[in-house]
C-alpha positions as CSV (number, residue, x, y, z in Angstrom):
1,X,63.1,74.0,3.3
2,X,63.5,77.3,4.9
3,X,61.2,79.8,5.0
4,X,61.4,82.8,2.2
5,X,59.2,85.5,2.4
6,X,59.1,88.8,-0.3
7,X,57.3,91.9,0.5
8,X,57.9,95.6,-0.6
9,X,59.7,98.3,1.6
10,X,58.3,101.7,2.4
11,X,60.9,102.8,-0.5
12,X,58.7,101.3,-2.5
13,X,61.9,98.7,-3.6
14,X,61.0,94.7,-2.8
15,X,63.3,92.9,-0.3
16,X,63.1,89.0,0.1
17,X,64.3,87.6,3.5
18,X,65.1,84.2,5.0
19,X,67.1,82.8,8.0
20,X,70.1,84.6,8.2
21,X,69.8,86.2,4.5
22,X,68.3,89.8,3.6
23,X,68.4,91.3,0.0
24,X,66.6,94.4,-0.7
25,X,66.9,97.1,-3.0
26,X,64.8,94.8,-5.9
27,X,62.6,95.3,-8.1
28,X,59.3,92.8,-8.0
29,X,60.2,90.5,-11.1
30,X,63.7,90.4,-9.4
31,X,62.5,89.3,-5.9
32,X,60.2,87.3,-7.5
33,X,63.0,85.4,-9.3
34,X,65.2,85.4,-6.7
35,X,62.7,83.7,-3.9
36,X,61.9,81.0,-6.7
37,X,65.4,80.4,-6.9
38,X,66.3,80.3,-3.5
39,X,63.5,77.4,-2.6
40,X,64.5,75.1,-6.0
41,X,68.2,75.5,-4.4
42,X,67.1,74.6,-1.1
43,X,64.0,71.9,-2.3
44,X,67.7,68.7,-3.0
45,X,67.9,67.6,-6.6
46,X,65.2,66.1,-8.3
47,X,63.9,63.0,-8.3
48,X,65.9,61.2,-11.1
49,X,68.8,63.4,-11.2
50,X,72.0,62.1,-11.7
């Protein structure tokens, strides 16, 4: 899985970054949500998915 990583900007907005991917401009829920969805896209499917 690739490596996320969220931190907050001296704007005081969040950014999360990864290889080859930077958002910013976020709030803190938002980066939040967005890292969480970024590793469940990038963990396969689950184990007993069709």
């Amino acid at each position: 899985m690739p490596a996320i990583s969220v931190f907050q900007n001296d704007d005081g907005l969040w950014a999360v970054t990864a290889q080859g991917l930077v958002v910013t401009g976020l709030t803190k829920e938002c980066a939040e949500a967005f890292a969480a969805a970024f590793q469940r896209l990038h963990e396969g499917p689950s184990p007993g998915a069709p």
